[in-house]
C-alpha positions in Angstrom: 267.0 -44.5 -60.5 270.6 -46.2 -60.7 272.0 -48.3 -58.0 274.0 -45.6 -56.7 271.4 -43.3 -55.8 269.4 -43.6 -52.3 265.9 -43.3 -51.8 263.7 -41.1 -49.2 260.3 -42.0 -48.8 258.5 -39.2 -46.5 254.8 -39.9 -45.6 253.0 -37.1 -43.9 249.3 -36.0 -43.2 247.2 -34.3 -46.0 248.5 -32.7 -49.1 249.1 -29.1 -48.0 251.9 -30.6 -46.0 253.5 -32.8 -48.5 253.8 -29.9 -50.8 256.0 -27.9 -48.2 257.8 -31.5 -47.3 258.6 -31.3 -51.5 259.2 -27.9 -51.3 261.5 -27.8 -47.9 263.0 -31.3 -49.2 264.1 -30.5 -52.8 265.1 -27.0 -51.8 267.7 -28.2 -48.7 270.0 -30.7 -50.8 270.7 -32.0 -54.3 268.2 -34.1 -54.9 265.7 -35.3 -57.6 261.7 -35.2 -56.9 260.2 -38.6 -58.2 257.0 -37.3 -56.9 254.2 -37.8 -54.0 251.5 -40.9 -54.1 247.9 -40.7 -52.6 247.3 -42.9 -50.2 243.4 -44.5 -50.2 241.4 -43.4 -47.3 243.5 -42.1 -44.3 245.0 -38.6 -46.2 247.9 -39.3 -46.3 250.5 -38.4 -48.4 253.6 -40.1 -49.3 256.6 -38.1 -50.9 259.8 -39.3 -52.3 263.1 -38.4 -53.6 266.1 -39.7 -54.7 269.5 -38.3 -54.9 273.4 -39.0 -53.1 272.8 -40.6 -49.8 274.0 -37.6 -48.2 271.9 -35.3 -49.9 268.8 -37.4 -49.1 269.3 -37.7 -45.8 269.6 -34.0 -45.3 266.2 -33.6 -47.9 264.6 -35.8 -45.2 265.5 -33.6 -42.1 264.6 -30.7 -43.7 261.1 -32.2 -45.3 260.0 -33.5 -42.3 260.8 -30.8 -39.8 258.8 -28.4 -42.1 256.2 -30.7 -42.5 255.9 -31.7 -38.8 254.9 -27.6 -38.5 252.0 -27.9 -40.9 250.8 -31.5 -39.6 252.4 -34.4 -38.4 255.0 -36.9 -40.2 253.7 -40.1 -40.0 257.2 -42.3 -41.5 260.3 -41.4 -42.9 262.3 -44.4 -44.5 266.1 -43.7 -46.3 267.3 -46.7 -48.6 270.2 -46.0 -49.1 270.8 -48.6 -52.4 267.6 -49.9 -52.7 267.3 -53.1 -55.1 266.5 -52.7 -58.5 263.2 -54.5 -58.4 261.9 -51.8 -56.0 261.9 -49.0 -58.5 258.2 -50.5 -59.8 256.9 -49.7 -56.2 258.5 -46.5 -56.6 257.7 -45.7 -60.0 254.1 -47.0 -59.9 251.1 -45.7 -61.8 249.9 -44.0 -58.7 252.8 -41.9 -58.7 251.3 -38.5 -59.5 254.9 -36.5 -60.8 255.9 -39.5 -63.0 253.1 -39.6 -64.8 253.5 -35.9 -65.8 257.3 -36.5 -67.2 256.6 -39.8 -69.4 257.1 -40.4 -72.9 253.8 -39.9 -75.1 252.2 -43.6 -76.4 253.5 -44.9 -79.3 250.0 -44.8 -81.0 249.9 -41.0 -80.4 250.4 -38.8 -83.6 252.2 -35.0 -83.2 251.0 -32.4 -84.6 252.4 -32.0 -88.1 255.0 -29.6 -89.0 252.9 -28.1 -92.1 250.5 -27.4 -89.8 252.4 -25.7 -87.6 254.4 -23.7 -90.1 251.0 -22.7 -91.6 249.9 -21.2 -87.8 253.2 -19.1 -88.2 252.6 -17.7 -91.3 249.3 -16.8 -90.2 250.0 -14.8 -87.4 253.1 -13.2 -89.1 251.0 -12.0 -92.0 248.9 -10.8 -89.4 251.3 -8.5 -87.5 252.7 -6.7 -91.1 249.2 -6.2 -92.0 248.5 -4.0 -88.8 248.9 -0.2 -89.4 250.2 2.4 -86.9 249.1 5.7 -87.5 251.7 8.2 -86.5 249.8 11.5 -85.1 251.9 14.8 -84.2 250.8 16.2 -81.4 251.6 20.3 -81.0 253.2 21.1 -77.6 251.7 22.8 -74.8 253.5 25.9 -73.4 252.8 26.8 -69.7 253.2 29.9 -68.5 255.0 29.7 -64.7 255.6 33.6 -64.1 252.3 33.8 -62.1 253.1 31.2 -59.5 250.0 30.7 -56.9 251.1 31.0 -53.3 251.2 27.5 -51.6 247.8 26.1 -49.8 249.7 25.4 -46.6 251.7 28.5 -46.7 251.1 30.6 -43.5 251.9 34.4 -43.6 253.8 36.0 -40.8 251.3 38.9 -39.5 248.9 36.0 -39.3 251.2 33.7 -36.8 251.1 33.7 -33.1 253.9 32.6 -30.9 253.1 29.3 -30.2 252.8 27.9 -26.3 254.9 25.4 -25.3 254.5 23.7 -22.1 257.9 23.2 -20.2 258.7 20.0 -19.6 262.3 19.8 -17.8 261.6 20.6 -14.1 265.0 21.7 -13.9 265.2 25.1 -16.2 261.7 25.6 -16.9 262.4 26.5 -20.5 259.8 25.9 -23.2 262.5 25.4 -25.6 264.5 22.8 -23.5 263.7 19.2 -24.9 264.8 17.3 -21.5 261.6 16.1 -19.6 261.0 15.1 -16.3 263.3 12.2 -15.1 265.8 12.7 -18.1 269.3 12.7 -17.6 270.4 16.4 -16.4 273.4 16.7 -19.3 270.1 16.9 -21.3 269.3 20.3 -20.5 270.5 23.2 -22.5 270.7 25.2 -19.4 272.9 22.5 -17.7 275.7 24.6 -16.7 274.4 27.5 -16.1 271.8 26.3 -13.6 272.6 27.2 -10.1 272.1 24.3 -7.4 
């Protein structure tokens, strides 16, 4: 964190809504998540970003109006150059998303690059030995000259004129699709009905 950049600290009420105060916060302005610290006992969460002052405070507004719809916010605090002494508060061991990003110890020994070079090998040796066997199948013809008749096909001696109910109370027609308290232009017998 360099003197230039602010600091937003967002404390809110259990970790479902510091996640969306993160999410709503990161996603709203240009600005850096240095992650969320548990606090002991009470449930609450406390999440904080860094970024341009600007972009900060808008990250704040937008964190804590979408936490305050999950929970409630309990503080909101925007430094805008905080001291450089602060940053161990900030950066403290009970910061859980700085922990994730730091440098492995010194004492800590990567894995070798024979070893991993070896693993490659393995697996690549392993993927030419594999055989495909290539099998022709023969097509299938399908003879569509006797065509079934559809299921839901209906033949015409079979149909009866189908009753209709009228509904417009001014023609009476089955056909007519204007019902009762529809405009009379609606009708398809609107001119030639007498009055």
């Amino acid at each position: 964190m360099s003197n230039a950049e602010a600091l937003g600290i967002m404390e809110v009420v259990g970790l479902p809504a510091a996640i969306e105060c993160a999410d709503a916060a990161v996603k709203a302005a240009n600005v850096r998540l240095i992650g969320y610290e548990l606090t002991k006992g009470v449930g609450w969460v406390t999440v904080k970003v860094a970024g341009n002052i600007g972009a900060v405070q808008s990250a704040i507004a937008a964190g804590t109006v979408a936490a305050s719809r999950i929970t409630s916010v309990v503080g909101v605090l925007l430094l805008p150059r905080p001291h450089e002494e602060i940053k161990e508060m900030i950066y403290s061991p009970d910061n859980v998303y700085y922990q994730k990003t730091t440098k492995p110890e010194k004492g800590a020994v990567a894995e070798e690059p024979e070893v991993v070079a070896e693993i490659l090998s393995e697996k690549t040796h392993a993927i030419e030995t594999e055989i495909v066997e290539i099998v022709e199948v023969e097509p299938v013809l399908i003879d569509l000259s006797d065509k079934p008749e559809p299921v839901n096909a209906i033949s015409s001696s079979d149909s009866k004129p189908a009753t209709r109910k009228a509904t417009c109370n001014l023609c009476g027609d089955p056909i007519c699709p204007r019902g009762k308290g529809d405009p009379h232009k609606d009708c398809i017998h609107y001119g030639e009905v007498e009055r």
